[in-house]
PyMOL Python script that loads the backbone (N, CA, C, O; Angstrom):
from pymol import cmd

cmd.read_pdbstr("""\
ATOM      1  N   UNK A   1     184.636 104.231  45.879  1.00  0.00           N
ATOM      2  CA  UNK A   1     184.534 103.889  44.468  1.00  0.00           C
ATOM      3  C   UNK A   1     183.767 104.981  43.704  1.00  0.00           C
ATOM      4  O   UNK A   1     184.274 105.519  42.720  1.00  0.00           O
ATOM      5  N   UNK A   2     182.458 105.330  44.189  1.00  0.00           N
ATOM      6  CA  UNK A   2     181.883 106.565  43.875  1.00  0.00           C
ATOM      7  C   UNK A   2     182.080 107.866  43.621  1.00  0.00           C
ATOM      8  O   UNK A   2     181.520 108.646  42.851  1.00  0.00           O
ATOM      9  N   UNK A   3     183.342 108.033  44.716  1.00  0.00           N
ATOM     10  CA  UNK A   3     184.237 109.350  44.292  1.00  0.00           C
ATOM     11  C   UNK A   3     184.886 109.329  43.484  1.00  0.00           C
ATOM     12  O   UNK A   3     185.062 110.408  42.918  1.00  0.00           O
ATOM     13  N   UNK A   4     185.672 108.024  42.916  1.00  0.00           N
ATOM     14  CA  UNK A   4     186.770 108.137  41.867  1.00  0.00           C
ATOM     15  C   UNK A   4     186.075 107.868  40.598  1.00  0.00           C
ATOM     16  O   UNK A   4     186.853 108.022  39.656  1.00  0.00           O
ATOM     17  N   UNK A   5     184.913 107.529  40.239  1.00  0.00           N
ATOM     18  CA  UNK A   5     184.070 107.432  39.391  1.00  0.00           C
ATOM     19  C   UNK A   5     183.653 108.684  38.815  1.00  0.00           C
ATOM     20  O   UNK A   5     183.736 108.948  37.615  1.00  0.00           O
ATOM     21  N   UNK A   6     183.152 109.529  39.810  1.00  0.00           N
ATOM     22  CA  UNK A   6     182.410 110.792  39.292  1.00  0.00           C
ATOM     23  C   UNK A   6     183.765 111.529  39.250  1.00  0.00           C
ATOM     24  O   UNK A   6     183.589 112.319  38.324  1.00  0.00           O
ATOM     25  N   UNK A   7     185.096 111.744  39.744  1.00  0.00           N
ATOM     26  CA  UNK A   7     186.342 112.103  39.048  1.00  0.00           C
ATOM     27  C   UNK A   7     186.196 112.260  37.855  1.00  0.00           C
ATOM     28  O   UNK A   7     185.846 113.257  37.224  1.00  0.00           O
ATOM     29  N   UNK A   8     186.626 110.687  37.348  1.00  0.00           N
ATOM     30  CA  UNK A   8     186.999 110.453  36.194  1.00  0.00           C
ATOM     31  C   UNK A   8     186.081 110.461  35.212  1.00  0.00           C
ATOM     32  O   UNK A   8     186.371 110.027  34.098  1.00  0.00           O
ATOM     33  N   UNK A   9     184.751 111.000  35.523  1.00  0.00           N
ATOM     34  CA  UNK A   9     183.712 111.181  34.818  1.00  0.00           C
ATOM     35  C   UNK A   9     183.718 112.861  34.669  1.00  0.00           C
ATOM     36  O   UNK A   9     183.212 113.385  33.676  1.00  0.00           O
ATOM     37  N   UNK A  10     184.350 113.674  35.765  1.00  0.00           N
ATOM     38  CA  UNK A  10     184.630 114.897  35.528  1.00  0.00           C
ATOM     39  C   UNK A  10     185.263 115.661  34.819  1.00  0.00           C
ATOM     40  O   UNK A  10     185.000 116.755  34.319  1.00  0.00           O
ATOM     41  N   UNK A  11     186.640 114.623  34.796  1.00  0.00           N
ATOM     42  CA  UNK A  11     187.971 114.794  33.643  1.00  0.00           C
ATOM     43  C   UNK A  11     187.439 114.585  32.397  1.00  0.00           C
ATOM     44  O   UNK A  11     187.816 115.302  31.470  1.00  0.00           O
ATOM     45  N   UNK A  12     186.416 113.500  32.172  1.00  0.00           N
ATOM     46  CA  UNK A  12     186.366 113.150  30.387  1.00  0.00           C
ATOM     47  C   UNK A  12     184.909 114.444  30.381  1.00  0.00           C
ATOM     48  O   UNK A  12     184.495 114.473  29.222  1.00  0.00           O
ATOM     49  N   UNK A  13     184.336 115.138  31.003  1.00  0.00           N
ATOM     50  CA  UNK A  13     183.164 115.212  30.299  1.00  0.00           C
ATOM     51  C   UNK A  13     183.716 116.959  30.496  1.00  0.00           C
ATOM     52  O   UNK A  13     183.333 117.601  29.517  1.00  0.00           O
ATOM     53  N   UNK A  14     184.389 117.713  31.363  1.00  0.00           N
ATOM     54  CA  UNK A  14     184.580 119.308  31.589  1.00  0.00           C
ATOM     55  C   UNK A  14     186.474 119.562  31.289  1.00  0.00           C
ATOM     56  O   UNK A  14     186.719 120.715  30.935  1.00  0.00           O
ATOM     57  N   UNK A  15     187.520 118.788  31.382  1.00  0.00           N
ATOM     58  CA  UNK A  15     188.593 119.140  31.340  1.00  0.00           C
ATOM     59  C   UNK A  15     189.581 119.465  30.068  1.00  0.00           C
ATOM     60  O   UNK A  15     190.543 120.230  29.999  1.00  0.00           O
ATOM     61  N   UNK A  16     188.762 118.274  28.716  1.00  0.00           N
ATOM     62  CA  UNK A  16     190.050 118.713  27.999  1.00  0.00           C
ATOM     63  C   UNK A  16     190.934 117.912  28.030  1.00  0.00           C
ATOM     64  O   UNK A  16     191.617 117.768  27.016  1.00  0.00           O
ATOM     65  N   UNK A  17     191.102 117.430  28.759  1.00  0.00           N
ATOM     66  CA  UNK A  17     192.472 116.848  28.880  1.00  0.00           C
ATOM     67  C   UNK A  17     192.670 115.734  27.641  1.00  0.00           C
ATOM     68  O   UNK A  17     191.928 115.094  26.896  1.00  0.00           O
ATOM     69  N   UNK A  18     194.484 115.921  27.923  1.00  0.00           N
ATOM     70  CA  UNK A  18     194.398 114.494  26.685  1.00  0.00           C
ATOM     71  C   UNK A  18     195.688 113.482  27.928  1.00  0.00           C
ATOM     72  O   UNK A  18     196.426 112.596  27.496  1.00  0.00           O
ATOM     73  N   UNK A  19     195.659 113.859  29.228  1.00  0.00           N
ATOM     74  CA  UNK A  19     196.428 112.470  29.725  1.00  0.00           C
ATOM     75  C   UNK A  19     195.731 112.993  31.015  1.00  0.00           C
ATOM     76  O   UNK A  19     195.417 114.079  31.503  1.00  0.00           O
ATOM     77  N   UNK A  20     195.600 110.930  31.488  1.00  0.00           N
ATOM     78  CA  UNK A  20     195.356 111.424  33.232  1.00  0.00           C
ATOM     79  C   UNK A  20     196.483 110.766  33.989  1.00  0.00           C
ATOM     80  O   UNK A  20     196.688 109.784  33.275  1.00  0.00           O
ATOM     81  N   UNK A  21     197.336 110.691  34.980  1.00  0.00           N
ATOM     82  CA  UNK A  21     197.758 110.099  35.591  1.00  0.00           C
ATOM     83  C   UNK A  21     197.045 109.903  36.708  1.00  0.00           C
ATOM     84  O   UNK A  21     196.447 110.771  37.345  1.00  0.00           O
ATOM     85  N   UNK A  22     197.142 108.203  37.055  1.00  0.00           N
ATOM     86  CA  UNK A  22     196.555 107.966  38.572  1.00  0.00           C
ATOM     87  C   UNK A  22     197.412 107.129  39.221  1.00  0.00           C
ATOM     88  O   UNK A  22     197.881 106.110  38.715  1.00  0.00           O
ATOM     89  N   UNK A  23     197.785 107.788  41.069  1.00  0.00           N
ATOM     90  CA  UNK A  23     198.517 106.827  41.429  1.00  0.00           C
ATOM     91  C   UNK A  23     197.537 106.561  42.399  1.00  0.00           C
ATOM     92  O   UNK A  23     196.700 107.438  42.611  1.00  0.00           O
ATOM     93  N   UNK A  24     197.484 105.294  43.153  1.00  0.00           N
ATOM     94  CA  UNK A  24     197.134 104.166  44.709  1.00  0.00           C
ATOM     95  C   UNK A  24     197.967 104.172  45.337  1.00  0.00           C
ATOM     96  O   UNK A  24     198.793 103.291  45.102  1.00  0.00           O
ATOM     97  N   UNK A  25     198.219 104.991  46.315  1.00  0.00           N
ATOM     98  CA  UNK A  25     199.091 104.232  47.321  1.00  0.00           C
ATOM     99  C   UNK A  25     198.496 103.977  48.985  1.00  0.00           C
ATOM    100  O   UNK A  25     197.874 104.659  49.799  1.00  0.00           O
ATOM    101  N   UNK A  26     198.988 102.812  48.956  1.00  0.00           N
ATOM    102  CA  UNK A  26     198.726 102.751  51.021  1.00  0.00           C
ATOM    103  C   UNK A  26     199.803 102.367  51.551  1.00  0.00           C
ATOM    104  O   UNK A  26     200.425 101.305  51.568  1.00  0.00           O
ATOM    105  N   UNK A  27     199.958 103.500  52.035  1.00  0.00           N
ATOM    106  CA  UNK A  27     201.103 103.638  53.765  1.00  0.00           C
ATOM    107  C   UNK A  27     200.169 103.570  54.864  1.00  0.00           C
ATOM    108  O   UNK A  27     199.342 104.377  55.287  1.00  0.00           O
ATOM    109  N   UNK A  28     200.593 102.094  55.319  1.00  0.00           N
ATOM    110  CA  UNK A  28     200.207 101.805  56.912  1.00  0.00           C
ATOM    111  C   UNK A  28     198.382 101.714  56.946  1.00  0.00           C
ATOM    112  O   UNK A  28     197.796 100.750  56.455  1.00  0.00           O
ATOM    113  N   UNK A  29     197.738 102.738  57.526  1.00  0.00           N
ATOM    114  CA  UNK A  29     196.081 102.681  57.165  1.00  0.00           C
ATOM    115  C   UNK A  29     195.798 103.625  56.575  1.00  0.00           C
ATOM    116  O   UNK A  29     194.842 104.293  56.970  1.00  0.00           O
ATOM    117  N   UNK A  30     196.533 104.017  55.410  1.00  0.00           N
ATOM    118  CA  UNK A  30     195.677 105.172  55.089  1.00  0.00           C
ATOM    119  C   UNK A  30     195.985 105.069  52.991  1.00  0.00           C
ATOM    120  O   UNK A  30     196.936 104.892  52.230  1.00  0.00           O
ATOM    121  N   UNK A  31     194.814 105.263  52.918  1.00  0.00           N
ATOM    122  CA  UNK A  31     194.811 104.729  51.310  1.00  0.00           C
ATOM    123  C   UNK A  31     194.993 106.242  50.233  1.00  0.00           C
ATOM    124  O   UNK A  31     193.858 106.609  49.928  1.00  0.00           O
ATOM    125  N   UNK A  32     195.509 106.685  49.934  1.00  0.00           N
ATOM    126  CA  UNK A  32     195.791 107.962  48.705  1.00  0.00           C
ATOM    127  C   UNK A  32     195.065 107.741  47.592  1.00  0.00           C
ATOM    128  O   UNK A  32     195.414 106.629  47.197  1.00  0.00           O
ATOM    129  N   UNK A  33     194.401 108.100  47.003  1.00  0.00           N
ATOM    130  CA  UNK A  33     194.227 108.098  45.225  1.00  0.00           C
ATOM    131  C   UNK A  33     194.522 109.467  44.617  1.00  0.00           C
ATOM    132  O   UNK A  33     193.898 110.500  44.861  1.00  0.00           O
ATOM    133  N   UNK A  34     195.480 109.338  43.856  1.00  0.00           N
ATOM    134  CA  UNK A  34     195.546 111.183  43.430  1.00  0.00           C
ATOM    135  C   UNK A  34     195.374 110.780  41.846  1.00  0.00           C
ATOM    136  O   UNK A  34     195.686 109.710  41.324  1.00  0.00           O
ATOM    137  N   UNK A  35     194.704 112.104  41.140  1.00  0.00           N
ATOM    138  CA  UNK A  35     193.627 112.137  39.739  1.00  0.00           C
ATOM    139  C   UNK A  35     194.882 113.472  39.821  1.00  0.00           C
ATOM    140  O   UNK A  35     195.117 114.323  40.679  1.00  0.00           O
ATOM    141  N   UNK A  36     195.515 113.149  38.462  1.00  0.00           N
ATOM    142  CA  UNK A  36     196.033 114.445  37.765  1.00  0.00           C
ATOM    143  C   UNK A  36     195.476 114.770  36.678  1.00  0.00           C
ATOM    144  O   UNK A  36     195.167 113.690  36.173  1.00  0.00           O
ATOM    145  N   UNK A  37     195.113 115.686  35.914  1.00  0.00           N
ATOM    146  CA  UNK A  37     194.981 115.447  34.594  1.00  0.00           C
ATOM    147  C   UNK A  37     195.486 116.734  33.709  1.00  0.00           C
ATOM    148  O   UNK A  37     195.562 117.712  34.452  1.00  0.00           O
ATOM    149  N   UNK A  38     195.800 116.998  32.559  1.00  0.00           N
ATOM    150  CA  UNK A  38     196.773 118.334  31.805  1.00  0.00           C
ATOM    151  C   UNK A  38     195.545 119.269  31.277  1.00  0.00           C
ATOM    152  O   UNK A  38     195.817 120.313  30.684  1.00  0.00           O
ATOM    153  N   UNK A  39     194.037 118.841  31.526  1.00  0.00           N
ATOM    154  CA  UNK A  39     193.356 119.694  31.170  1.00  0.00           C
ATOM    155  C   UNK A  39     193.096 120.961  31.322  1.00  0.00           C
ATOM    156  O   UNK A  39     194.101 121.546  31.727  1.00  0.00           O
ATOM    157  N   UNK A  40     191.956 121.833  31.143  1.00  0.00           N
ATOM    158  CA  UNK A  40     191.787 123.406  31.386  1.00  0.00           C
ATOM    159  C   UNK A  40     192.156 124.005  32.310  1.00  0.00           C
ATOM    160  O   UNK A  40     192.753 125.082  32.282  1.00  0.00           O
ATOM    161  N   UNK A  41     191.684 123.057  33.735  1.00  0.00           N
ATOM    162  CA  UNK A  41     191.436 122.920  35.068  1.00  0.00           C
ATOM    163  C   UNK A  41     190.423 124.507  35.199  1.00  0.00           C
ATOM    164  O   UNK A  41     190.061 125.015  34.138  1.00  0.00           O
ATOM    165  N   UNK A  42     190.147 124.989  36.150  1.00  0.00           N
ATOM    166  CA  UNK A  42     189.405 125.950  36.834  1.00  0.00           C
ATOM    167  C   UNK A  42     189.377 126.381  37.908  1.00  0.00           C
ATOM    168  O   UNK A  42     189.581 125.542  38.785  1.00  0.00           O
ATOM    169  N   UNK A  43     189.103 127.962  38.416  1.00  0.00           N
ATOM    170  CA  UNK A  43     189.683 128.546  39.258  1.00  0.00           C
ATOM    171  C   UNK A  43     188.917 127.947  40.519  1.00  0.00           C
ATOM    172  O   UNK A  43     187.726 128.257  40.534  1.00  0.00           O
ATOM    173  N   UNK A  44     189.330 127.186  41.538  1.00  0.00           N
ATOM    174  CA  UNK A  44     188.474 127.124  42.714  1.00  0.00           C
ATOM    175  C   UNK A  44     187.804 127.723  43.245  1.00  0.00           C
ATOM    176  O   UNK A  44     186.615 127.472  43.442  1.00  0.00           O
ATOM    177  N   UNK A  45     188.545 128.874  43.686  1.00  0.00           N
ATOM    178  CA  UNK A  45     188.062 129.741  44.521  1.00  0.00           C
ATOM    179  C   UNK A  45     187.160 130.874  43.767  1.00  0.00           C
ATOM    180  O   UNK A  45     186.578 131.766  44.384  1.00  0.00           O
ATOM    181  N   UNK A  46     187.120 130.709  42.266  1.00  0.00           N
ATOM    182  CA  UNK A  46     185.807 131.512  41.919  1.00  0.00           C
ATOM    183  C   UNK A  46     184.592 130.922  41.346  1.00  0.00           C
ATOM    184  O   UNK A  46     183.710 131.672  40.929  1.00  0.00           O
ATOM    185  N   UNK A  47     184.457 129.578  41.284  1.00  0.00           N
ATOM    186  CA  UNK A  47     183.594 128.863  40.102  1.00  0.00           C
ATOM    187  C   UNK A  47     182.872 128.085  41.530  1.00  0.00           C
ATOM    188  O   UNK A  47     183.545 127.367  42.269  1.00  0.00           O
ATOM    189  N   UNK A  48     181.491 128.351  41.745  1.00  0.00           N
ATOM    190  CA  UNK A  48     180.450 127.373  42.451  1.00  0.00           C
ATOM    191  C   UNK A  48     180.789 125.905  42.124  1.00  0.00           C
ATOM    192  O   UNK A  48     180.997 125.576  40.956  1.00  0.00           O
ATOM    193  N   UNK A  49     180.827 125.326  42.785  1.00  0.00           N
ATOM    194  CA  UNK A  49     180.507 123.729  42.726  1.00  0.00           C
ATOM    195  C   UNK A  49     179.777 122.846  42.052  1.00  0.00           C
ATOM    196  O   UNK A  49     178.712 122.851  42.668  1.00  0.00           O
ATOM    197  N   UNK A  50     179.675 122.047  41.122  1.00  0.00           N
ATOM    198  CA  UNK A  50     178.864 121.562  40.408  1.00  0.00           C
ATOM    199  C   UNK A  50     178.172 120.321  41.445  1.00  0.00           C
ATOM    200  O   UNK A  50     178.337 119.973  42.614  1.00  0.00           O
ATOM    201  N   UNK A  51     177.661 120.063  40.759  1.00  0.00           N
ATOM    202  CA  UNK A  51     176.595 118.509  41.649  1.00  0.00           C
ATOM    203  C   UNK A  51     177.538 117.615  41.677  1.00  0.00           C
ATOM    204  O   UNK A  51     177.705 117.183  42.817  1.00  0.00           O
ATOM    205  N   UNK A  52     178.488 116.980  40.590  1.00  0.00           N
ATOM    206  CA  UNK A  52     179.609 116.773  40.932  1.00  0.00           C
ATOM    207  C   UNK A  52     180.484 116.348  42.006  1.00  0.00           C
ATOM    208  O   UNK A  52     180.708 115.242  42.497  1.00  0.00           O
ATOM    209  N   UNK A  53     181.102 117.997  42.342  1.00  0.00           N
ATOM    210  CA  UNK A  53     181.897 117.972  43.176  1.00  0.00           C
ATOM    211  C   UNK A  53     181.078 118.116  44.578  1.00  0.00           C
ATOM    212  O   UNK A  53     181.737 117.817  45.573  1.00  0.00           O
ATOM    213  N   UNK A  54     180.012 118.445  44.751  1.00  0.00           N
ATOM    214  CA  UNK A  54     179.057 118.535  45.791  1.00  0.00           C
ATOM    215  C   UNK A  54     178.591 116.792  46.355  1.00  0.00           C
ATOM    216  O   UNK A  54     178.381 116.351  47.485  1.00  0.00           O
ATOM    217  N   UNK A  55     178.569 116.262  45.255  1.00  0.00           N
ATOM    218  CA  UNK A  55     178.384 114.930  45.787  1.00  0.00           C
ATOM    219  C   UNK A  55     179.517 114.212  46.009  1.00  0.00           C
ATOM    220  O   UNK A  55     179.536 113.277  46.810  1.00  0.00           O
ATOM    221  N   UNK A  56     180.994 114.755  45.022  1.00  0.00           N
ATOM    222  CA  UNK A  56     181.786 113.631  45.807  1.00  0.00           C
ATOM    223  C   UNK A  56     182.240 114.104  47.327  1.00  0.00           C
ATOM    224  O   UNK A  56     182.514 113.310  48.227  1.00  0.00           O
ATOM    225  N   UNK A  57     182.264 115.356  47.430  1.00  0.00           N
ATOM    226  CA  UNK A  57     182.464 115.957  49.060  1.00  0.00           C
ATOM    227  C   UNK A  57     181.552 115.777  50.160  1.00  0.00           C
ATOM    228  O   UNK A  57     181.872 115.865  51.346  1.00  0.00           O
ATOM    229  N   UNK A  58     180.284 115.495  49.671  1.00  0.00           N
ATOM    230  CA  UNK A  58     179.297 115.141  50.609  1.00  0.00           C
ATOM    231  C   UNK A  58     180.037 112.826  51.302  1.00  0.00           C
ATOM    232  O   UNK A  58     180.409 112.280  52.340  1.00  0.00           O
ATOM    233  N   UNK A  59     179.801 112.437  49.817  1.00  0.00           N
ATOM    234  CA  UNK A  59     180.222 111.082  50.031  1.00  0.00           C
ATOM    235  C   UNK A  59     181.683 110.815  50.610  1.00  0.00           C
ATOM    236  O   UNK A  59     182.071 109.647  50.629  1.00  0.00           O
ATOM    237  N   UNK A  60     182.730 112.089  51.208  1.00  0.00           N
ATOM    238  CA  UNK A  60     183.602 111.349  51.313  1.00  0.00           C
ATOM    239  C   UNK A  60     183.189 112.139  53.165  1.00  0.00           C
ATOM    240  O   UNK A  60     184.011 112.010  54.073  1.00  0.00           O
ATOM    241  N   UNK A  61     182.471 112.538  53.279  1.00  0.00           N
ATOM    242  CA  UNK A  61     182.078 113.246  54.343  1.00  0.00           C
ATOM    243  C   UNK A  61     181.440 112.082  55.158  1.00  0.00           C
ATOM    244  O   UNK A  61     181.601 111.964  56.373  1.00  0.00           O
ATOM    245  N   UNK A  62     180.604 111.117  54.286  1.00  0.00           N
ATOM    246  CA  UNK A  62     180.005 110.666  55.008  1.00  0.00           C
ATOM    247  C   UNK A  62     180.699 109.038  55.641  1.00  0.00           C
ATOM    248  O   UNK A  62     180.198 108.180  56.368  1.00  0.00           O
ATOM    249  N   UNK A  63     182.121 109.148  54.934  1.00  0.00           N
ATOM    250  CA  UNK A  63     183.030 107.902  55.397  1.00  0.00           C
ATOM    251  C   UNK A  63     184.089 108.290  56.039  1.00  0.00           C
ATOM    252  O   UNK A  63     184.944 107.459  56.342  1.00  0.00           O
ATOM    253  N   UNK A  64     184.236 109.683  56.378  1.00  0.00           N
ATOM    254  CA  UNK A  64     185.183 110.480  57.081  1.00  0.00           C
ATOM    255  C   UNK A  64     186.308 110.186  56.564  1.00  0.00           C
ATOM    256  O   UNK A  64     187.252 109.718  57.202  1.00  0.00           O
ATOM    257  N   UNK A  65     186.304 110.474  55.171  1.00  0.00           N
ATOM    258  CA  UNK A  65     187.519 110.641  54.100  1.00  0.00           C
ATOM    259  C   UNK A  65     187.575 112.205  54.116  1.00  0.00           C
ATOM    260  O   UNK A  65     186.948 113.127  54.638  1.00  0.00           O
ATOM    261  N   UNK A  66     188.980 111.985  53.017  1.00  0.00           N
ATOM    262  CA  UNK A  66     189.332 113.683  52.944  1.00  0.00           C
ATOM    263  C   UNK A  66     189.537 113.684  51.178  1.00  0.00           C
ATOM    264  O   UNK A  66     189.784 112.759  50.405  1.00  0.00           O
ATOM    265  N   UNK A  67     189.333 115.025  50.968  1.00  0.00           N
ATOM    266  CA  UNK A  67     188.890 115.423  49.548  1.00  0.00           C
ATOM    267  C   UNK A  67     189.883 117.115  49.299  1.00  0.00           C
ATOM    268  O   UNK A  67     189.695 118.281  49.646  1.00  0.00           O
ATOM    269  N   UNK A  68     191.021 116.323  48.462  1.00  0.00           N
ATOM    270  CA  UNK A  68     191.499 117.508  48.422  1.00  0.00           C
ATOM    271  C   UNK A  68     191.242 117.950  47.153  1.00  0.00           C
ATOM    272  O   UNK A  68     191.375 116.949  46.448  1.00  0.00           O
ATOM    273  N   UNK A  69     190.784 119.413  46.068  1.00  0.00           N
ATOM    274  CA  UNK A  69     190.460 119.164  44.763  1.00  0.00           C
ATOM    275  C   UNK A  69     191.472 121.010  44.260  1.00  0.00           C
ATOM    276  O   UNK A  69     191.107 122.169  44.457  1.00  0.00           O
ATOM    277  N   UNK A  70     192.812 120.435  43.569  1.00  0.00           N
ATOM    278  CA  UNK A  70     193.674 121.843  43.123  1.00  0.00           C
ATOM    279  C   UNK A  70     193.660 122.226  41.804  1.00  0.00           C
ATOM    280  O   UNK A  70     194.037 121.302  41.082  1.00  0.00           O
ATOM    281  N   UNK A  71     193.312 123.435  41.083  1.00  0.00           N
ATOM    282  CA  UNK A  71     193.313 123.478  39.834  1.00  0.00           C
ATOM    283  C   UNK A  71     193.489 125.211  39.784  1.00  0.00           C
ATOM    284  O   UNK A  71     193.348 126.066  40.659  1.00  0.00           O
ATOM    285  N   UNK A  72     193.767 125.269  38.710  1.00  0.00           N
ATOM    286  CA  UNK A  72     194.125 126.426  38.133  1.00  0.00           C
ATOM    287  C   UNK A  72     193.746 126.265  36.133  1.00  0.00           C
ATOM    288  O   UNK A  72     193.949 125.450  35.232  1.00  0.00           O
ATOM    289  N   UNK A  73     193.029 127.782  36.338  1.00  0.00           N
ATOM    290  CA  UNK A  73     193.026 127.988  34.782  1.00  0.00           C
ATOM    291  C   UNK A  73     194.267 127.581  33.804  1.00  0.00           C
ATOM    292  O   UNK A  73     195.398 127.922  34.150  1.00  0.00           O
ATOM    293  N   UNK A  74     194.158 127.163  33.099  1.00  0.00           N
ATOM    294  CA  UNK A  74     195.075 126.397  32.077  1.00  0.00           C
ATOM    295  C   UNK A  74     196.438 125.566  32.681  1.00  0.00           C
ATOM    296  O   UNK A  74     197.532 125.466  32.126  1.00  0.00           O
ATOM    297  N   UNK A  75     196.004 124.980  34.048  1.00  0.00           N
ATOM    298  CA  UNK A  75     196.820 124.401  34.208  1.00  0.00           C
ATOM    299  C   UNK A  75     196.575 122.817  34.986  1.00  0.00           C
ATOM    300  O   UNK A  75     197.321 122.252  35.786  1.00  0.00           O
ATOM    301  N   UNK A  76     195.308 122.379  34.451  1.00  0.00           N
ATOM    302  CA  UNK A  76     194.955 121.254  34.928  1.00  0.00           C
ATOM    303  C   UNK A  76     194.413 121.246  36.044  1.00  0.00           C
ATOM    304  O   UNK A  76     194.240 122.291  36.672  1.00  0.00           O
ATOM    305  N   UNK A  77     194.000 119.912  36.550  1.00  0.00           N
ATOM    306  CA  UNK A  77     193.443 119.588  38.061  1.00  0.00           C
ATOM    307  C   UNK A  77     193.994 118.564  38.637  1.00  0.00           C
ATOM    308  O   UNK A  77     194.259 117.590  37.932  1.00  0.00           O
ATOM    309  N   UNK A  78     194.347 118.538  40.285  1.00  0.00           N
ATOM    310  CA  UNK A  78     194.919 117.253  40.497  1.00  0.00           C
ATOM    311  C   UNK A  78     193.474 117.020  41.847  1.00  0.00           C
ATOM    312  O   UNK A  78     192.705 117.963  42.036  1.00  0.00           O
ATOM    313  N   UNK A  79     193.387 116.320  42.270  1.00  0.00           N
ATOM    314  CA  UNK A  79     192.010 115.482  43.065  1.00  0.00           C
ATOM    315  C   UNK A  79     193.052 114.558  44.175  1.00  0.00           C
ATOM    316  O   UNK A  79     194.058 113.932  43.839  1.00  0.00           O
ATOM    317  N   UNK A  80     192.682 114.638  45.088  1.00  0.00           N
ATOM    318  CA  UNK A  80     193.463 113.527  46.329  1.00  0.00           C
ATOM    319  C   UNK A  80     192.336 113.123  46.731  1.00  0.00           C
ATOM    320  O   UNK A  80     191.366 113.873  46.851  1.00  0.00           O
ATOM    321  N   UNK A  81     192.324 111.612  47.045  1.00  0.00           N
ATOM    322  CA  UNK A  81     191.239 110.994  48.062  1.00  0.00           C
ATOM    323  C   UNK A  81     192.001 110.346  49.112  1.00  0.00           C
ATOM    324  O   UNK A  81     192.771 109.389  49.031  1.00  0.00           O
ATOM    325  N   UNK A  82     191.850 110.641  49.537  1.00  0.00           N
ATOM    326  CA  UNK A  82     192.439 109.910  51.255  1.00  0.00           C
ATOM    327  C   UNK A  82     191.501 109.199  52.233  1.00  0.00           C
ATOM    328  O   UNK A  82     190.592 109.660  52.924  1.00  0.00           O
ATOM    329  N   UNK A  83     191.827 108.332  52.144  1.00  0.00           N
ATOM    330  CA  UNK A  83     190.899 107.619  53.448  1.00  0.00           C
ATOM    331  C   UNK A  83     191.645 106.583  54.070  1.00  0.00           C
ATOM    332  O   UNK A  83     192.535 105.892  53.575  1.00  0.00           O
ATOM    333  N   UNK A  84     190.983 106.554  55.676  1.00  0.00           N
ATOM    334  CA  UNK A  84     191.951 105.818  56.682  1.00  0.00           C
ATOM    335  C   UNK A  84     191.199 104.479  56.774  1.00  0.00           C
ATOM    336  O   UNK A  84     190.028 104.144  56.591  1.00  0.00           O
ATOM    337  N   UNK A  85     192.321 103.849  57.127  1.00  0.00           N
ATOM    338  CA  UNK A  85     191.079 102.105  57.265  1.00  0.00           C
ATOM    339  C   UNK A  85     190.760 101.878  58.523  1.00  0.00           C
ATOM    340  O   UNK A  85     191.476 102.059  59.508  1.00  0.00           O
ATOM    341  N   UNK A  86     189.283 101.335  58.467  1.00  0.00           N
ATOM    342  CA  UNK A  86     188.695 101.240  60.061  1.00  0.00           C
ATOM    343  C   UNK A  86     188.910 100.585  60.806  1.00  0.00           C
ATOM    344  O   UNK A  86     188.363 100.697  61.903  1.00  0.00           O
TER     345      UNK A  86
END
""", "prot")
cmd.dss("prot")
cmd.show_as("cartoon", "prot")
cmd.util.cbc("prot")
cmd.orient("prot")
């Protein structure tokens, strides 16, 4: 819940954006949440981590979830949360 919180707290407060799409899905044990949104987005691989994204990667670390986070300059961000059920 914590991860998709500080998401969607990421999208309204750094992106810009003016739409988010979110889908839920669960196949079998394993739960998806994917965060799209049409905002600025930002380069991964050159921009440090904010507290942010440091805490939602720490918290999905600590439920042995997976955290996928894709973005590109002017072309939005999409966010995957994946987690398996115990």
């Amino acid at each position: 819940y914590r991860v998709f919180q500080e998401a969607l707290h990421n999208i309204e407060k750094h992106a810009n954006a003016y739409n988010v799409i979110i889908t839920v899905t669960k196949r079998e044990k394993r739960l998806t949440i994917v965060l799209e949104d049409d905002g600025k987005g930002f380069d991964v691989t050159q921009k440090s981590p904010g507290i942010g994204i440091l805490n939602m990667k720490e918290r999905m670390l600590l439920i042995k979830g997976n955290l996928i986070i894709d973005s590109a300059l002017g072309n939005g961000t999409t966010i995957i949360i994946e987690l398996d059920e115990k």
